[in-house]
N, C-alpha and C positions, 0 to 999 in steps of 0.2 A: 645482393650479389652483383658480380659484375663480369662479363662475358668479354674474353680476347681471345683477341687475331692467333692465331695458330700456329706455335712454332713447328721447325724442325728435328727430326735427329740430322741431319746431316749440315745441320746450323749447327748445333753439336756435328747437329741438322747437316748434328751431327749429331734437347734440349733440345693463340690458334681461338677466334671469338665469333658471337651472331647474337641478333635481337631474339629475345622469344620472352614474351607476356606472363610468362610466371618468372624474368627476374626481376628484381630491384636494384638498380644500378646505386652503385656508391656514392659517395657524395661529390662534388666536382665533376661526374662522369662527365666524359661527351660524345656526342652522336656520330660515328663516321659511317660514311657509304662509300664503297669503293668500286669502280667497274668490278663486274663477275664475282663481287661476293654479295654476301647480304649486310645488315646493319652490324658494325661493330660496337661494344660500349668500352671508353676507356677511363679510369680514373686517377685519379691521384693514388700517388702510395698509400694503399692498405694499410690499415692500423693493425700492429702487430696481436694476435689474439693466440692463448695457450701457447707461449712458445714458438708459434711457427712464423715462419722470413720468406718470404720471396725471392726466387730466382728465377735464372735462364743460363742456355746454352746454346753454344752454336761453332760449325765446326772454323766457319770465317770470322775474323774480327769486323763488327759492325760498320765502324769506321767513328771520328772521336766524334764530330755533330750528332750522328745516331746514340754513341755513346751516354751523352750528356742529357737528351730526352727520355732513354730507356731510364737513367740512373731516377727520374723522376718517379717510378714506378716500382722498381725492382734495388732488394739490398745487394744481392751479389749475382758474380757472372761466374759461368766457366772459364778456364783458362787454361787453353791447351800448353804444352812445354813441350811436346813432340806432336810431328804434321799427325794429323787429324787421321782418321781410316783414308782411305784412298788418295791420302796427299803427299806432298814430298818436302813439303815446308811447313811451318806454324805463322798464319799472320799474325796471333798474338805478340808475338816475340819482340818483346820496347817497351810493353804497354804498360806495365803493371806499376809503375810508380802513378803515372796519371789519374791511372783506374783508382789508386789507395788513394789518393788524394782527392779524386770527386766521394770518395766515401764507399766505394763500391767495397764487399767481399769477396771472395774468392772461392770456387773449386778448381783446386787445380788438376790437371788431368795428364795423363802418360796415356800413348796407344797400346795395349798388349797386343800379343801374337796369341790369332786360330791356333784351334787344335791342329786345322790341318797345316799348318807351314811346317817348313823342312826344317827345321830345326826345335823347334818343339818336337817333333817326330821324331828324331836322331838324340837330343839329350836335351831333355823339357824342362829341368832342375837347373844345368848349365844355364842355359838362354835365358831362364830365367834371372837366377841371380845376375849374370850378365845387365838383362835390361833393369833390374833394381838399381845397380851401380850409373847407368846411362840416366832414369828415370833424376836420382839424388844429384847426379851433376848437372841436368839440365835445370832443375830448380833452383842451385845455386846460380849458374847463370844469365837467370831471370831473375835474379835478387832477392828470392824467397829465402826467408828465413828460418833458421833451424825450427824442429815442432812443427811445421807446416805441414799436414795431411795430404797425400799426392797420392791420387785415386788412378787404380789401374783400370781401362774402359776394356772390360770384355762384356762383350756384345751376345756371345752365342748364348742360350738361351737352353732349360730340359737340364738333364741329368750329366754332372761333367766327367768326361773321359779321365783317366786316369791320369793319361799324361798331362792334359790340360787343368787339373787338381795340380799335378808338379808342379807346374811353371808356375800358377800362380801362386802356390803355396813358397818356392822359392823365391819368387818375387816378394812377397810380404816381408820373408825374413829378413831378406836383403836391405829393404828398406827399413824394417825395425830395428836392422843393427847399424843403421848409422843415427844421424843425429833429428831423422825426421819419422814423421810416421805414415803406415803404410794404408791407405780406405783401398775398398773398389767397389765398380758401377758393375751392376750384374741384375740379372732380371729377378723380380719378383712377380712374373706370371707364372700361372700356375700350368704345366707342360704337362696334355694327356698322356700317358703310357698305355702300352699291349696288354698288362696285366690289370687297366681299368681303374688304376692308381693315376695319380698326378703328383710332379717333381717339380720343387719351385729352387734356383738354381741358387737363390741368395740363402734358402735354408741349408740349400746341401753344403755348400762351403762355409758355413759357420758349423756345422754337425762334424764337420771333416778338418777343421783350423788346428784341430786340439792344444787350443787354449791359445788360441796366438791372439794377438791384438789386431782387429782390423775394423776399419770405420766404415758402415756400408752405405750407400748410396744406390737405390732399387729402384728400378721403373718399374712400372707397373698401370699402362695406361687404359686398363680395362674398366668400361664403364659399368655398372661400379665394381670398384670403389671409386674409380676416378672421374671429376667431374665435367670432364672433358677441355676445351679450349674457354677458361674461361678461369676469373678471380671473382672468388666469393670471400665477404666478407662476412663476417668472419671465416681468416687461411684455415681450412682443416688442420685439422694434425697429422704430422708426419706419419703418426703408427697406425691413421686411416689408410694406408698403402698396404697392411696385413703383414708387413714385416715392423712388428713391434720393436727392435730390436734396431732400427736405422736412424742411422740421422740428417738423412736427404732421401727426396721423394720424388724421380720423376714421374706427372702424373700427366703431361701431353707430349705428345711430338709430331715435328714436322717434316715429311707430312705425315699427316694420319696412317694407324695401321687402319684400315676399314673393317674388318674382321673383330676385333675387341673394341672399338667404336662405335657399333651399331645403336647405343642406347644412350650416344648425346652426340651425332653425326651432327644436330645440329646446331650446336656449338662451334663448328670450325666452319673457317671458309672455305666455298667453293672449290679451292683452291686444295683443297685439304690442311692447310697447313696456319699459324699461330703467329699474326701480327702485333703484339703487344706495344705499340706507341704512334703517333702520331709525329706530325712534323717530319725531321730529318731522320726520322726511324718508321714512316710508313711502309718502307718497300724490307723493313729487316724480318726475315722468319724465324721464327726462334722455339727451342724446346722451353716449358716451363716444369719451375722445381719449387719445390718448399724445403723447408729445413729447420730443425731445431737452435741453430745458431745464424746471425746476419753474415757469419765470415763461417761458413761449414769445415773451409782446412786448415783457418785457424792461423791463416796466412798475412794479416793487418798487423804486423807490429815492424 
């Protein structure tokens, strides 16, 4: 196994490492220490095991130097097409020829709207399809090709409101009736209820799709299943995430939640958060993902 630096969600992070004497570092690993964290191990790209691919996420583009050392490690990146949660731009926005040309894959990613915005509120179906139609023209001009899988990021987490069922349910359709197809990043924790049940939010909207096509992509950073900030060789499997059924796995983020972390805290940096490379990618924090495919939206051609 091999232990990394700690990414974000709001690298997505929008899409975390430490020494500890029961791993075994990969082969090539190498030793980093960095002020205020502990020992990080980094390796060479993982050899691909049972189908599953390495990735990451982040809500800023790394920059192309960082680029180029991550690609060392990781098959594919997220790749916002709309500003990220709290932003107003996408620094992605240029990058995607370069990125397919150093070999990277791709998830590509759209921002949904909370339940609570004012327009999911007032007509959640509307807004939706709406942002289906905005989501398929921004990937056209990012250069993404028709088939390309373009995941909607909803964040909220538990049992989804009605409305927030609308919207995303029109958003799917929207994007399945044009020439691309629709995923989305949705939680696969498992959310206690009043009634002493628990609601995991990527089950409920596949129970509630009724029959629609969609490609899931689950976080799910609870240790376990999740192994925290770190690459083990051999990559778990995707369906070790408890959503059998996905075919992306966020299984750290930066920074850490602390609360669903407690049983490999010390996996990540001090920092909370998930450095995965060295060199001109030392200072990048990044969400880490796995995946059934090297290119998960299918976005490479």
């Amino acid at each position: 196994m091999e232990i990394v630096r700690t990414m974000p969600k709001n690298g997505k992070t929008a899409a975390r490492p430490i020494r500890n004497a029961m791993l075994i570092a990969v082969a090539a690993a190498i030793l980093v220490n960095r002020p205020g964290t502990q020992a990080d191990v980094h390796a060479a790209a993982p050899q691909n095991v049972a189908q599953s691919y390495l990735g990451f996420d982040r809500n800023d583009y790394p920059g192309d130097a960082a680029m180029a050392e991550i690609r060392k490690t990781f098959a594919f990146s997220g790749y916002w097409i709309s500003p990220p949660p709290d932003e107003s731009s996408t620094s992605w926005l240029g990058k995607r020829a370069a990125m397919q040309a150093a070999g990277f894959g791709f998830l590509v990613l759209f921002n949904g709207k909370p339940a609570n915005h004012p327009g999911v509120i007032e007509n959640a179906t509307g807004i939706g399809t709406r942002d289906a139609a905005r989501a398929v023209a921004a990937a056209l001009d990012n250069g993404f090709p028709p088939g390309t899988v373009i995941f909607l990021d909803q964040e909220e987490g538990g049992r989804l409101e009605p409305r927030q069922l609308a919207y995303i349910l029109a958003w799917v359709d929207g994007v399945n009736a044009s020439h691309f197809r629709a995923g989305v990043y949705c939680s696969g924790v498992p959310v206690a209820e009043e009634n002493g049940g628990a609601v995991i939010t990527a089950e409920e909207l596949r129970q509630h799709s009724a029959g629609r096509k969609i490609v899931y992509w689950v976080f799910n950073d609870v240790c376990p299943p999740a192994p925290g900030c770190m690459i083990r060789n051999p990559l778990p499997s995707v369906s070790a995430s408890g959503a059998v059924f996905a075919d992306v796995w966020q299984y750290a983020q930066s920074p850490q939640e602390k609360d669903r972390t407690v049983r490999c805290a010390a996996t990540y940096n001090a920092d909370g958060k998930c450095y995965a490379a060295d060199g001109a990618a030392s200072n990048v924090f990044l969400d880490l993902d796995l995946a059934t495919s090297p290119d998960p939206s299918h976005a490479r051609r």
